[in-house]
TORFIVO-759621 format. One line per 3 residues: number of its first residue (from 1); their letters; for each residue x, y, z of N, C-alpha, C, O. Coordinates in nm, 3 decimals. Layout:
BEGIN
NUM = a = X,Y,Z,X,Y,Z,X,Y,Z,X,Y,Z  ...
//
This chain:
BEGIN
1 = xxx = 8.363,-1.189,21.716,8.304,-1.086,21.797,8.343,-0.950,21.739,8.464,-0.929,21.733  8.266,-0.863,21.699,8.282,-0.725,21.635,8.290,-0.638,21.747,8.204,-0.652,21.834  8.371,-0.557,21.762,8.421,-0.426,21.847,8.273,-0.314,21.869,8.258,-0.260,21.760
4 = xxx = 8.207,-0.284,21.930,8.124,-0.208,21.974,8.133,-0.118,22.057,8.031,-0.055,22.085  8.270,-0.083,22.125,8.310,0.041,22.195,8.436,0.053,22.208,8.517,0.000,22.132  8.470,0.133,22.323,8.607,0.116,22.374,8.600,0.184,22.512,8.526,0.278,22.543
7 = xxx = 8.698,0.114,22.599,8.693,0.168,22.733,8.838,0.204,22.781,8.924,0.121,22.810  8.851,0.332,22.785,8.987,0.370,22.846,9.004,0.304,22.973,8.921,0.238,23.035  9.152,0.336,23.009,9.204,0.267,23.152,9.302,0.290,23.141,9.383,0.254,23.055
10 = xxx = 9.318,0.398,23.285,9.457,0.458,23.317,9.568,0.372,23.370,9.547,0.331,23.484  9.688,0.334,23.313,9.803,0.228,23.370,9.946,0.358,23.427,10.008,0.435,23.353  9.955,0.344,23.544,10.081,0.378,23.566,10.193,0.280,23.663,10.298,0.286,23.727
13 = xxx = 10.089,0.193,23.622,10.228,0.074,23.717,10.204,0.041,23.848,10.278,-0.046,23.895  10.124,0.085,23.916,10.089,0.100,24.028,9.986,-0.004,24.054,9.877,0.023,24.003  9.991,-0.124,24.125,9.897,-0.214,24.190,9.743,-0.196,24.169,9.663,-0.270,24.112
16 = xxx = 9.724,-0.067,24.235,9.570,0.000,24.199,9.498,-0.016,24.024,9.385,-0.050,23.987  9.626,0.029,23.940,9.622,0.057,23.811,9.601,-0.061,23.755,9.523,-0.061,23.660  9.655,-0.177,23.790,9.666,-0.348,23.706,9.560,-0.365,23.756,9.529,-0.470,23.700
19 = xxx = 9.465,-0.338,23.833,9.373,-0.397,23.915,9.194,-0.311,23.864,9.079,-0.348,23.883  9.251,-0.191,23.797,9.182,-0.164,23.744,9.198,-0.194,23.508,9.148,-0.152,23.403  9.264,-0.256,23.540,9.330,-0.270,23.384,9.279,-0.410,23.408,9.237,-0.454,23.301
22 = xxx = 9.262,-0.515,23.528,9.206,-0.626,23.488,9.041,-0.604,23.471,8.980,-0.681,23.397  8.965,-0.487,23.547,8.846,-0.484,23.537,8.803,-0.413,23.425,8.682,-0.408,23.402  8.889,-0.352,23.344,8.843,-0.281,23.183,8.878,-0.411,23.098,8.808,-0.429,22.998
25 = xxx = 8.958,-0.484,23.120,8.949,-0.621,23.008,8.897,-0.668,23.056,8.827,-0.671,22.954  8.801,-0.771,23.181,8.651,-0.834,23.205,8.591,-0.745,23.135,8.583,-0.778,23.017  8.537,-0.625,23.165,8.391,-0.523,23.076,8.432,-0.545,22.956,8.351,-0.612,22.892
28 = xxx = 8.548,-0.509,22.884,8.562,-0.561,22.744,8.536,-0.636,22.679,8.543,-0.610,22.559  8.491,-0.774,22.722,8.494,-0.928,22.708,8.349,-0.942,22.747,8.297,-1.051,22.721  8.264,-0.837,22.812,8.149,-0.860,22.859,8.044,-0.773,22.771,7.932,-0.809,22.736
31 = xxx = 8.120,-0.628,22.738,8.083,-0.572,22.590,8.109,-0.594,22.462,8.039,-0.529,22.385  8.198,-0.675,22.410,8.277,-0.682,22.323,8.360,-0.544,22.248,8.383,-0.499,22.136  8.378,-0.520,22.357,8.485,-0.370,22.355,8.592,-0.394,22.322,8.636,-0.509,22.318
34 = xxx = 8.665,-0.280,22.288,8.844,-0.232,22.310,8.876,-0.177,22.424,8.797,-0.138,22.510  8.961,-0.173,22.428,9.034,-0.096,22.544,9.144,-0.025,22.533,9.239,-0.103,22.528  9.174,0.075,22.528,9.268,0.167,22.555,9.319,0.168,22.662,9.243,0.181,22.758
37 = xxx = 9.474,0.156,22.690,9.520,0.178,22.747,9.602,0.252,22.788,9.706,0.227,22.727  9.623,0.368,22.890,9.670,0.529,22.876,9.743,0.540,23.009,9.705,0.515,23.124  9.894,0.596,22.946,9.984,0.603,23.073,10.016,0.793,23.010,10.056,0.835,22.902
40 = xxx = 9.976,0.864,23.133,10.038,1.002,23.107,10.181,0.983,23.131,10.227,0.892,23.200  10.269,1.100,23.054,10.383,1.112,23.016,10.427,1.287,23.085,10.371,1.392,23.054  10.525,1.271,23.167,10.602,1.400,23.184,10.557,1.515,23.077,10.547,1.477,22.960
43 = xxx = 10.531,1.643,23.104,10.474,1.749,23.011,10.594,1.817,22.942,10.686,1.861,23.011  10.596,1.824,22.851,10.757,1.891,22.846,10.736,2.018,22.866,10.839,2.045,22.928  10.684,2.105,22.859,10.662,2.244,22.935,10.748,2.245,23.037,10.857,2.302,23.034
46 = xxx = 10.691,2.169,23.155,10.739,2.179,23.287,10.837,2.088,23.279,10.941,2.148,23.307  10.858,1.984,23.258,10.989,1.931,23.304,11.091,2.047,23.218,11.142,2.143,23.275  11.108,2.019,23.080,11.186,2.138,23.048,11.245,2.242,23.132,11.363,2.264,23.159
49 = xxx = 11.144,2.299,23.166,11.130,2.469,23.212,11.242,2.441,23.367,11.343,2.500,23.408  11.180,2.348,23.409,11.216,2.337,23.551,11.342,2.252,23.570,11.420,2.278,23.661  11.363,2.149,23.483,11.518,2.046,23.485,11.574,2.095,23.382,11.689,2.126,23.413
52 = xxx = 11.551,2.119,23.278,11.667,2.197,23.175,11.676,2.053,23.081,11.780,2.023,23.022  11.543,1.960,23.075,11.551,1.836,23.023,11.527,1.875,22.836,11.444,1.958,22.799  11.620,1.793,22.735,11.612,1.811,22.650,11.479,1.743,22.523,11.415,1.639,22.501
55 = xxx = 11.488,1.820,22.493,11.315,1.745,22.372,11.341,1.617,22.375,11.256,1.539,22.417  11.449,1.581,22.336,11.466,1.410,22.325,11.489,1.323,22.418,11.475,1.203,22.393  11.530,1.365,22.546,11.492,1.314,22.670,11.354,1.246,22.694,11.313,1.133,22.723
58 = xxx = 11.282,1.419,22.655,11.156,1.373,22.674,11.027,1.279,22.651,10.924,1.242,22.706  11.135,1.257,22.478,11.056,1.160,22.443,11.107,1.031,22.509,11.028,0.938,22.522  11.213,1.021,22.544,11.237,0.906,22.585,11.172,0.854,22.719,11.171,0.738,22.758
61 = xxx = 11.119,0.959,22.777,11.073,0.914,22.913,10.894,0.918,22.845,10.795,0.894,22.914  10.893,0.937,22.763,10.729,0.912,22.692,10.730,0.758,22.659,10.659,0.663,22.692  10.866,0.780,22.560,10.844,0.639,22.529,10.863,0.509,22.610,10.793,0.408,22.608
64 = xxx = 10.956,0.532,22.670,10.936,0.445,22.843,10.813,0.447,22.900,10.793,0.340,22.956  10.718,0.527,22.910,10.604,0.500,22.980,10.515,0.383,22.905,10.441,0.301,22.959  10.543,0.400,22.764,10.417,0.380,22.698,10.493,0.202,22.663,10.429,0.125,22.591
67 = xxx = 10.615,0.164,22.717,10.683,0.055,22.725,10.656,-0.038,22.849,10.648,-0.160,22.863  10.642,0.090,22.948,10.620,0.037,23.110,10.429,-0.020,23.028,10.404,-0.134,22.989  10.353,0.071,23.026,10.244,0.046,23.019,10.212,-0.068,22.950,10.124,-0.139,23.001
70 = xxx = 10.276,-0.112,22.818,10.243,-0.183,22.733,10.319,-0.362,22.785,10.296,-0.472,22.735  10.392,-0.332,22.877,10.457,-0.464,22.961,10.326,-0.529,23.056,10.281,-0.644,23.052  10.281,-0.403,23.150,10.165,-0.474,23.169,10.073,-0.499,23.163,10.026,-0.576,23.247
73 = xxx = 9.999,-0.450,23.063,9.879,-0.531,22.969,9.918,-0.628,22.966,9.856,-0.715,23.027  10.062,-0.670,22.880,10.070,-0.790,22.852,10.093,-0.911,22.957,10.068,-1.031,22.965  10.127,-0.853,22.999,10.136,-0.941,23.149,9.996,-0.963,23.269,9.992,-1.025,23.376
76 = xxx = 9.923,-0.907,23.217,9.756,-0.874,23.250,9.718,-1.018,23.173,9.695,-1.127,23.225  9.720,-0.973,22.993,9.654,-1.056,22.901,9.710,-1.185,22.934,9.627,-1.276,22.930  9.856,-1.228,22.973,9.952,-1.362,22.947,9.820,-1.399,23.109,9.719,-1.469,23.097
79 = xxx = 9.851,-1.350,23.202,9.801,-1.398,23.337,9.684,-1.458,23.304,9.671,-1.581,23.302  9.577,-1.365,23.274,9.394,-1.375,23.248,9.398,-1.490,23.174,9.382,-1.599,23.229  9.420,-1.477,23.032,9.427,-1.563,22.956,9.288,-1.572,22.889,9.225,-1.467,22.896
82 = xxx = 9.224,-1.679,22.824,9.102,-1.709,22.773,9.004,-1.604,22.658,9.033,-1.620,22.540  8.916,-1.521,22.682,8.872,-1.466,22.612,8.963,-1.321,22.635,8.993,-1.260,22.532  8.995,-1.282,22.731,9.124,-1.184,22.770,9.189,-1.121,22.640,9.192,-1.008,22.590
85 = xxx = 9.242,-1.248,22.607,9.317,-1.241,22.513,9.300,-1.180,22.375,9.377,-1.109,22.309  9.159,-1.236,22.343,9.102,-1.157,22.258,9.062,-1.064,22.259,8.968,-1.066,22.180  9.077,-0.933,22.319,9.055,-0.838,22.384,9.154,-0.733,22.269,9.276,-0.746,22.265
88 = xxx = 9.119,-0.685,22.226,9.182,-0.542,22.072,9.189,-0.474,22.206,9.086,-0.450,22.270  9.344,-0.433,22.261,9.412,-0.380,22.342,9.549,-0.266,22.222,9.633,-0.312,22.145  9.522,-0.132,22.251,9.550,0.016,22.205,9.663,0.016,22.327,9.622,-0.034,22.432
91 = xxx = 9.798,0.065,22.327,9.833,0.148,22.470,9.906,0.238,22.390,9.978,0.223,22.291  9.858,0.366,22.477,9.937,0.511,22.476,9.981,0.545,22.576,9.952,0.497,22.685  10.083,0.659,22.549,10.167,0.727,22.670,10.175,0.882,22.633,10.271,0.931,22.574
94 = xxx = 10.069,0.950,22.672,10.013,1.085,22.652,10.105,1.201,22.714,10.095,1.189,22.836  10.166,1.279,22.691,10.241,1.386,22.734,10.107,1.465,22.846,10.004,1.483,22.782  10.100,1.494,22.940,10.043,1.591,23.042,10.026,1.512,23.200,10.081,1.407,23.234
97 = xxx = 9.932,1.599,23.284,9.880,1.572,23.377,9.793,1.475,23.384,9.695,1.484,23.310  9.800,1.406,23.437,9.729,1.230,23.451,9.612,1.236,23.422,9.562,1.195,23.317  9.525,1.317,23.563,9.379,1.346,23.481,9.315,1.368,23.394,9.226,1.292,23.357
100 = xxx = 9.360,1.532,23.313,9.355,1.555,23.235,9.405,1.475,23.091,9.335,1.492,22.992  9.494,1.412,23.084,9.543,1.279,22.966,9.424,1.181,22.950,9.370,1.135,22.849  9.391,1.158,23.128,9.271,1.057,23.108,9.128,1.094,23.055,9.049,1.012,23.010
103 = xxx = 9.103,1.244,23.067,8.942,1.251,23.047,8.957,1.297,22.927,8.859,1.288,22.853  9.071,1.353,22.880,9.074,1.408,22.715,9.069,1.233,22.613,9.000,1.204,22.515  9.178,1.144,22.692,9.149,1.024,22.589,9.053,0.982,22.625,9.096,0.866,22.621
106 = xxx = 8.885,0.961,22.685,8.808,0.915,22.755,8.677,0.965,22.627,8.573,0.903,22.604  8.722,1.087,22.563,8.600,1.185,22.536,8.556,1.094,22.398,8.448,1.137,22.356  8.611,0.974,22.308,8.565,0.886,22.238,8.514,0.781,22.290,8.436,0.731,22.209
109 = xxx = 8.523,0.712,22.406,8.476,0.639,22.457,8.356,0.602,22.526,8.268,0.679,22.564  8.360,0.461,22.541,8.230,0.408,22.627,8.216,0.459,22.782,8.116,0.487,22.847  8.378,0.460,22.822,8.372,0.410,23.020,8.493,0.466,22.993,8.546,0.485,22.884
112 = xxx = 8.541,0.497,23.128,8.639,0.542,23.168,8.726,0.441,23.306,8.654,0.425,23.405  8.800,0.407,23.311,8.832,0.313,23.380,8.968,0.349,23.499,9.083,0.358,23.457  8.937,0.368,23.653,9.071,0.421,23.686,9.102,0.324,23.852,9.008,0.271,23.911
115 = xxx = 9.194,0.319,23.884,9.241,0.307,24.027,9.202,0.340,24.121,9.149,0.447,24.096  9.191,0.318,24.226,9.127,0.378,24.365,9.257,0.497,24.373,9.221,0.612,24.352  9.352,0.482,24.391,9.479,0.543,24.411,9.605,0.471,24.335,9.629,0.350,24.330
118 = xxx = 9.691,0.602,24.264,9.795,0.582,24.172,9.933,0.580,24.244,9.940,0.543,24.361  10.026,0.613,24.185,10.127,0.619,24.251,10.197,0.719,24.308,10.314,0.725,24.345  10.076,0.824,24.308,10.089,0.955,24.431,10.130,0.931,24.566,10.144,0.819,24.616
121 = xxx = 10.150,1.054,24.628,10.217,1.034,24.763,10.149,0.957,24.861,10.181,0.839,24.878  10.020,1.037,24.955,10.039,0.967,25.061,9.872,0.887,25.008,9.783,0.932,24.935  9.883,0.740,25.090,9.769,0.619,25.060,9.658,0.620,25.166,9.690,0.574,25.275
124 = xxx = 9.560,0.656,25.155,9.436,0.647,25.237,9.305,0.591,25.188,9.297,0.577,25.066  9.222,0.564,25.246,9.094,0.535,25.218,8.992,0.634,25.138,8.871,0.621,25.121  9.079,0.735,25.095,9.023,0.882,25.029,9.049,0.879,24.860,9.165,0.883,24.819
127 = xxx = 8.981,0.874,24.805,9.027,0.889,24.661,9.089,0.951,24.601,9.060,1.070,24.599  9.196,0.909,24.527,9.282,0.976,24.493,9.258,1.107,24.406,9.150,1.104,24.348  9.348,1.241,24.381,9.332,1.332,24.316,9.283,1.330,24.152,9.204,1.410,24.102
130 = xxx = 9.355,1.214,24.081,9.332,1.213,23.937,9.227,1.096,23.943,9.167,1.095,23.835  9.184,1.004,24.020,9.053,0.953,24.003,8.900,1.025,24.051,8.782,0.992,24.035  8.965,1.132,24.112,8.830,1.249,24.148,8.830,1.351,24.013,8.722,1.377,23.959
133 = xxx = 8.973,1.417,23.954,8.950,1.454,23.861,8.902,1.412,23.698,8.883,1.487,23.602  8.891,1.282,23.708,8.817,1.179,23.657,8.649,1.181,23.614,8.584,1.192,23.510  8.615,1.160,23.783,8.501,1.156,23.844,8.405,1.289,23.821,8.283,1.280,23.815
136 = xxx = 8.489,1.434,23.807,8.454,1.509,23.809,8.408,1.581,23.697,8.323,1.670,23.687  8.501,1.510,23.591,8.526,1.619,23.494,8.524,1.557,23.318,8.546,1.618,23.213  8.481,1.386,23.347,8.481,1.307,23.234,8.381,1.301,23.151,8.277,1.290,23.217
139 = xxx = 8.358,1.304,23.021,8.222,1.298,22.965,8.121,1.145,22.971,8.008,1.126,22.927  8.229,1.034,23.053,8.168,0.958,22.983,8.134,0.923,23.131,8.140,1.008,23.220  8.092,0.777,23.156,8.092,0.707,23.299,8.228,0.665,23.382,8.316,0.616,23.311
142 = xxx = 8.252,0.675,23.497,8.379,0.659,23.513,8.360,0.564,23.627,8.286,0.580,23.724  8.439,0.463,23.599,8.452,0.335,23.747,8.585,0.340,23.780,8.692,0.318,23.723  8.538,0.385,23.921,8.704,0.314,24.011,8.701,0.219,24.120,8.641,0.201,24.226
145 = xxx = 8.815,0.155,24.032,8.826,0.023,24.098,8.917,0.025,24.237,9.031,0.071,24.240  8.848,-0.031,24.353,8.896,-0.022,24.476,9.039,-0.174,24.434,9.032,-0.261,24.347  9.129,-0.154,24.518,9.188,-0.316,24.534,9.143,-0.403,24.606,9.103,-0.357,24.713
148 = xxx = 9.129,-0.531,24.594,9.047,-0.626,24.679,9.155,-0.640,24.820,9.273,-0.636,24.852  9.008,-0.662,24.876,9.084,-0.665,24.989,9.174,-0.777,25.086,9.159,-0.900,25.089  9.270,-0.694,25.161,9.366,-0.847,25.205,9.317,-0.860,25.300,9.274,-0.781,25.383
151 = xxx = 9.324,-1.026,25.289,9.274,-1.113,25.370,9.392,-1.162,25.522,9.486,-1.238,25.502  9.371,-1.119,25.626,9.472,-1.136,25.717,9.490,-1.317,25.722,9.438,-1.418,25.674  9.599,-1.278,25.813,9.717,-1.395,25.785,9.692,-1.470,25.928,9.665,-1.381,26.009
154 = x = 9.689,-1.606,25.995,9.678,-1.585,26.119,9.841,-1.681,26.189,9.865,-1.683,26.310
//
C-alpha cells in the first residue's frame, strides 16, 4: 500500500485524545495515509519568563511529551492491531500553544484530527478551546471526535 496523504492528530494523553488517535489510524487504513502524531510542548518563552525554567529543562519536558505521546500510539497500534499496524505513524512534540502547534502541523496535510475535549480544566458538552481553535483556523478539514458513549450500569 503506497502512502497518499497524511492526517495529523493531536495526542495529549487525555482519553478524548486516544479516542481520537484511534479514529486518525481507521481513516489512515481507509486512505492509505500517514499519520502524524502531535503533542504540543511547554513554550519556552513563557515557562522561562514566568518559572525561571532552564533551556534544558525545557527540552526535557519536550522530550517527555513527545515520549508520553509516542507510548500511546503504541499502545493504540499493540491494542488495534491488524492493518493498524501498518499504519507509517510520525510523533512530534512541538514547543507552543496546542492549537496553534496543531493547525501549523496540519498546513501539509490531508485532515486534521482532534478530541472533543483535552486535558483542560473544566468538562462539558461544549467544545473544547483548542478543538474550536482547530475548527476555526485550520487549512485543512478538521474532525472531532466525540468519546463514545457510556453505557449505564444497572
Amino acid at each position: 500500500m503506497s502512502t497518499q496523504g497524511t492526517i495529523v492528530v493531536g495526542v495529549d494523553g487525555s482519553d478524548c485524545s486516544r479516542t481520537a488517535l484511534e479514529f486518525a489510524l481507521d481513516e489512515a487504513v481507509l486512505r492509505g495515509a500517514a499519520v502524524r502524531a502531535v503533542a504540543a510542548a511547554p513554550e519556552a518563552d513563557y515557562w522561562a519568563t514566568s518559572y525561571g525554567l532552564s533551556p534544558s529543562l525545557l527540552d526535557e519536558l519536550t522530550a517527555d511529551m513527545e515520549k508520553m505521546a509516542q507510548g500511546v500510539v503504541d499502545a493504540v497500534v499493540r491494542e488495534r492491531g491488524g492493518a493498524v499496524a501498518d499504519v507509517p505513524v510520525e510523533v512530534r512534540a512541538v514547543p507552543g500553544s496546542p492549537g496553534q502547534v496543531l493547525v501549523d502541523q496540519s498546513r501539509d496535510a490531508d485532515m486534521l484530527v482532534v478530541g472533543h475535549r483535552g486535558r483542560g480544566g473544566l468538562r462539558s458538552t461544549v467544545l473544547g478551546s483548542v478543538g474550536l481553535q482547530c475548527v476555526l483556523h485550520a487549512a485543512v478539514p478538521v474532525t472531532v471526535v466525540r468519546p463514545a458513549p457510556e453505557t449505564a450500569t444497572a
